[in-house]
C-alpha positions as CSV (number, residue, x, y, z in Angstrom):
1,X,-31.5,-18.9,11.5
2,X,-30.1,-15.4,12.0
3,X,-27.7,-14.2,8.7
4,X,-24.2,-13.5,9.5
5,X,-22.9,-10.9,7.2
6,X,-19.9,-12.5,6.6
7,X,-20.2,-16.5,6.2
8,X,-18.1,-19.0,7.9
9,X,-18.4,-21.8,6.0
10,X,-16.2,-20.4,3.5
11,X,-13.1,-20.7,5.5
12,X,-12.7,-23.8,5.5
13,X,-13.1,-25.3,1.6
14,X,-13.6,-28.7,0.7
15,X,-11.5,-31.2,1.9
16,X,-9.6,-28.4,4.2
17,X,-9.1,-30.2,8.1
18,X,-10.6,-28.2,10.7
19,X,-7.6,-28.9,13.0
20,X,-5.5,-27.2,10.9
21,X,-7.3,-25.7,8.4
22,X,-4.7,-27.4,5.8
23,X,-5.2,-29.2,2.6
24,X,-4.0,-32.8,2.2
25,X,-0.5,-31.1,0.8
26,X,-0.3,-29.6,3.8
27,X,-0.5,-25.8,3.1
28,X,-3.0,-23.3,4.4
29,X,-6.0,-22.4,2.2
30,X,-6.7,-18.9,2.3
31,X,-9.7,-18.3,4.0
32,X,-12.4,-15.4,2.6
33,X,-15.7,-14.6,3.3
34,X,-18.9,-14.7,1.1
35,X,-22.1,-12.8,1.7
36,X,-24.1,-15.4,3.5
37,X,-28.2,-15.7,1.9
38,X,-30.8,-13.9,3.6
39,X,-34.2,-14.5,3.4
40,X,-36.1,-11.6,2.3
41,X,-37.6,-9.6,5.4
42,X,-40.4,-10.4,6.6
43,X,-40.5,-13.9,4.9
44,X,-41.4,-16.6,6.7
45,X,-39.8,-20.1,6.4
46,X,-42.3,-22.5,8.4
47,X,-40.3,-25.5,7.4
48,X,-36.9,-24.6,9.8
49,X,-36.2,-25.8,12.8
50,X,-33.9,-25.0,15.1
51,X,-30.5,-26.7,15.0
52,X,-29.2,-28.9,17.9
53,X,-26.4,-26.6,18.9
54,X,-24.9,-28.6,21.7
55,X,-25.3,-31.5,19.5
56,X,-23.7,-29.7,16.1
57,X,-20.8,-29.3,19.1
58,X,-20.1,-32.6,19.6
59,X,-20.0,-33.6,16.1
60,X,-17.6,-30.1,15.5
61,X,-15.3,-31.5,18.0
62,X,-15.0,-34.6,16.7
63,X,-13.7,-33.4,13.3
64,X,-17.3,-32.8,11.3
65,X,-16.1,-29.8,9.7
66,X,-20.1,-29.1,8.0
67,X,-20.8,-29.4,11.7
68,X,-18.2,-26.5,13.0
69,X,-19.3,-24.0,10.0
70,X,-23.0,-24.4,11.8
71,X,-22.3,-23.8,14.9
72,X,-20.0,-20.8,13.8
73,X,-22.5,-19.2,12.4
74,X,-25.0,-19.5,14.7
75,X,-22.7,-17.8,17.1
76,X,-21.4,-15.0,14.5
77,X,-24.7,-12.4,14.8
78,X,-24.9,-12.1,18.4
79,X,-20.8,-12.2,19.2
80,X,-20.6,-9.3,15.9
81,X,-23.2,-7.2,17.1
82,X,-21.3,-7.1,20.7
83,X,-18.1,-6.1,19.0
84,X,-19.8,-3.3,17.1
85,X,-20.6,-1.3,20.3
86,X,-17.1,-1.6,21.6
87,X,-15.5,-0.1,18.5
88,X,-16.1,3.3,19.1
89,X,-14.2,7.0,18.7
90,X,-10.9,7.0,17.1
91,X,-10.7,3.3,16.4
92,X,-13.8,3.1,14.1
93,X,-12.0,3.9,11.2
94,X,-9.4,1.5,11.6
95,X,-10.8,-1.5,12.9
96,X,-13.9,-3.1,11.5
97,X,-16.2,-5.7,13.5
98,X,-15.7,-8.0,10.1
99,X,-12.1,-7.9,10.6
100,X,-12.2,-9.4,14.5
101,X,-15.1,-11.6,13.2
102,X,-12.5,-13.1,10.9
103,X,-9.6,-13.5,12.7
104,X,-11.7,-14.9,15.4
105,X,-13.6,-17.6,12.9
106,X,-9.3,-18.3,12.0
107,X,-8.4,-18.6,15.7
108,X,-12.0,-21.2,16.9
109,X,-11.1,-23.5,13.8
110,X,-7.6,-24.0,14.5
111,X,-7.8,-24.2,18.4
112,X,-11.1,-26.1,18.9
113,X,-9.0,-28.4,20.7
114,X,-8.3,-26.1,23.5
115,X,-12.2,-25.6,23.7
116,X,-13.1,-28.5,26.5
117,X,-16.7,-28.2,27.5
118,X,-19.4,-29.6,25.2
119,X,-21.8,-27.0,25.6
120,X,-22.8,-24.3,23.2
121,X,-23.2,-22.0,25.8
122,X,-19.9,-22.6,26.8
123,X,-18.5,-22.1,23.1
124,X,-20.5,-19.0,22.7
125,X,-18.4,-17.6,25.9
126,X,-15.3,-18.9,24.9
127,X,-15.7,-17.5,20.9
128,X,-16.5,-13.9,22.5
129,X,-13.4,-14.1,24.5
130,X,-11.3,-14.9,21.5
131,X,-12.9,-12.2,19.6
132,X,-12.4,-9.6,22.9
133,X,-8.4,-10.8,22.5
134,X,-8.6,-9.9,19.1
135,X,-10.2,-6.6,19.4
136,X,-7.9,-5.6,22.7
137,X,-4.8,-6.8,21.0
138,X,-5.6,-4.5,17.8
139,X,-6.2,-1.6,20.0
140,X,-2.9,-2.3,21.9
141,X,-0.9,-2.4,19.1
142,X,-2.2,0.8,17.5
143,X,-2.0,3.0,20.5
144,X,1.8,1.3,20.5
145,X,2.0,2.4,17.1
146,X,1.5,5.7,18.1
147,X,4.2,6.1,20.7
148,X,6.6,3.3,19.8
149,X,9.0,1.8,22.7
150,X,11.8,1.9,20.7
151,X,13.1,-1.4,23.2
152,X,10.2,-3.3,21.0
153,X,10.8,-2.6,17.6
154,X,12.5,-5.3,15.2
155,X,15.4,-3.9,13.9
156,X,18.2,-5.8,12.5
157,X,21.7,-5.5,14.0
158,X,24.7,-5.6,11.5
159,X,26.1,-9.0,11.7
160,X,22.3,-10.6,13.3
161,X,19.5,-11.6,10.4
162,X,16.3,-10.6,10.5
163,X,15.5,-14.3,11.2
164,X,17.2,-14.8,14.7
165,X,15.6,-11.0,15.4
166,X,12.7,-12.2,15.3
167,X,13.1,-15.3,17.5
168,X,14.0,-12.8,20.1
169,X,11.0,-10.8,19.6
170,X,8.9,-13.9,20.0
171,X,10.6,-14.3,23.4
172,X,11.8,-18.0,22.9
173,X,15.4,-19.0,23.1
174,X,18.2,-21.1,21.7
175,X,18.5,-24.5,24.1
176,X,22.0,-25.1,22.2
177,X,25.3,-23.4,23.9
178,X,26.8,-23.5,20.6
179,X,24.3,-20.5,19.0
180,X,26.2,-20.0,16.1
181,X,26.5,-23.4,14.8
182,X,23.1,-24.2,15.1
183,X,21.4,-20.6,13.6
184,X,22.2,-21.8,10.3
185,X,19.7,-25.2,11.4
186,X,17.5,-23.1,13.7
187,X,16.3,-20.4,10.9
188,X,15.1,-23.4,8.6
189,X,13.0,-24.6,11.6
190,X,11.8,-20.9,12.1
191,X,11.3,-20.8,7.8
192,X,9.2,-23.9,8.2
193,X,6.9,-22.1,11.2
194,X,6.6,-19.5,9.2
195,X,5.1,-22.0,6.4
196,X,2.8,-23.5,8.0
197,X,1.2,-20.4,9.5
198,X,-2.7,-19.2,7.4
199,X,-1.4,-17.3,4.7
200,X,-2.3,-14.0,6.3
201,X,-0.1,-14.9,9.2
202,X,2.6,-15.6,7.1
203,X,1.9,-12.1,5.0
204,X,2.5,-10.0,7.9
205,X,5.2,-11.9,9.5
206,X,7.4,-11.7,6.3
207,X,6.3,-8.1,5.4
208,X,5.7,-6.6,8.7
209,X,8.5,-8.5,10.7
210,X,10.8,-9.8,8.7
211,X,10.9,-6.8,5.8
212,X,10.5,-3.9,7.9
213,X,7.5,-2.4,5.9
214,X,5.0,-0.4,7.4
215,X,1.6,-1.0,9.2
216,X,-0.3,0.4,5.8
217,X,1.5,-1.3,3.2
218,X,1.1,-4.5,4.7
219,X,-2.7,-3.4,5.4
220,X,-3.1,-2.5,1.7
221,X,-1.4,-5.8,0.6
222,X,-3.7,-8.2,1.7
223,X,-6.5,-5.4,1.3
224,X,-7.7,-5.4,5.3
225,X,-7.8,-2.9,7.5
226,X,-5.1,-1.5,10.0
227,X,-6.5,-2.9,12.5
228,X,-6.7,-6.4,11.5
229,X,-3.1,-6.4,10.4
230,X,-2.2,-6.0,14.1
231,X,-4.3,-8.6,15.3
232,X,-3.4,-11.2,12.8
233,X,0.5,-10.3,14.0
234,X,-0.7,-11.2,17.3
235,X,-2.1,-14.3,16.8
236,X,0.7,-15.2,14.2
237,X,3.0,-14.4,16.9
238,X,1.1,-16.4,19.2
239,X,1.3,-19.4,16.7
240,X,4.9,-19.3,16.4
241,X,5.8,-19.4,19.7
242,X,3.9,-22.7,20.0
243,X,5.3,-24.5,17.0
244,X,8.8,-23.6,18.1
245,X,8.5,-24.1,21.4
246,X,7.0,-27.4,21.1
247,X,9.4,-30.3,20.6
248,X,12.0,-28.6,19.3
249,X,15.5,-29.2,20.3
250,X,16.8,-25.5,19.1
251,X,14.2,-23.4,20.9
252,X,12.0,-23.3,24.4
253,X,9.8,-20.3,25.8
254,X,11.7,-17.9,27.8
255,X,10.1,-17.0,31.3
């Protein structure tokens, strides 16, 4: 089986649920990568075979988290290498394939629910558009950078926390007429969001979002690149948006 440079199966640790990539308390474990073993070049190993991936699928998608790890990185190489000739010109030195690889690897564990066929061929299509997202969004949000619409930049009114400021940036409302009352009740549902985002999500909400600090020292923080700061905003933003929107009784998706 092909090597991915960076190994999947180290995501998710023992005793982590692939739904949620939480541990039995409940919190996020922080995925990292480890070099995955190669087999020296031009060794041959006459004894593999190769793996059922439709099969390792099904067993993925019905919680077999060994399973998942498989089929990731069978997929890795081949959706890696495509990244690698997108990122060209200006953007090479600020977003690295690695870094989409492993937002992407983030985004297929916690949302393999939202994957509905059971074929790998289907899974390999659906993992490449999740890493495209990723990529696109990065380079979005750094040519934004650039030229910043001042309409879309947090900033915190006197009198407004950074909290409810960020609520509106996520576009989701308040469904209670009395706002003020309820902020107070709101923001701990927001806090709690913010919890049970991956702990790189969280990082950049708090530091980027919530603190006000700047692309780079949020970037040299959790020691990635520019690049995969912005995308992890994205998809942290995306998450938030679902866990507030979804059964709350203080907040809904504005149209």
């Amino acid at each position: 089986m092909p090597s991915l440079g960076l190994h999947p199966t180290s995501l998710v640790p023992s005793g982590i649920s692939p739904a949620g990539l939480q541990s039995p308390g409940g919190e996020f474990a922080r995925p990292r990568f480890v070099p995955a073993p190669a087999r020296p070049r031009g060794a041959a190993d006459l004894s593999y075979q190769p793996p059922d991936l439709d099969g390792l699928l099904k067993k993925a998608k019905a919680g077999d988290q060994a399973a998942l790890m498989e089929v990731l990185e069978n997929a890795g190489p081949q959706i890696r290498a495509r990244l690698a000739a997108k990122i060209s010109g200006p953007w090479k030195a600020a977003i690295d394939e690695d870094d989409v690889m492993q937002v992407t690897y983030i985004e297929a564990v916690m949302r393999l629910d939202h994957f509905t066929s059971g074929q790998y061929k289907e899974f390999m299509a659906w993992l490449s558009r999740l890493a495209e997202n990723n990529l696109i969004d990065a380079i979005r949000a750094m040519e934004c950078a650039k030229r910043p619409n001042p309409t879309k930049k947090l900033s915190v009114a006197p009198g407004v926390d950074s909290m409810t400021t960020l609520v509106e940036l996520l576009g989701v409302t308040y469904n209670t007429p009395s706002m003020n009352a309820a902020r107070g009740e709101a923001a701990g549902i927001l806090e709690d969001a913010i919890k049970a985002l991956p702990p790189d999500y969280e990082t950049v909400i708090r530091m980027y979002d919530i603190q006000g600090k700047n692309v780079q020292e949020v970037a040299t923080e959790l020691k990635r690149s520019e690049g995969a700061v912005f995308m992890l905003r994205a998809r942290a933003h995306d998450r938030l948006r679902e866990l507030l929107g979804s059964g709350s009784k203080f907040f809904s998706r504005s149209s």
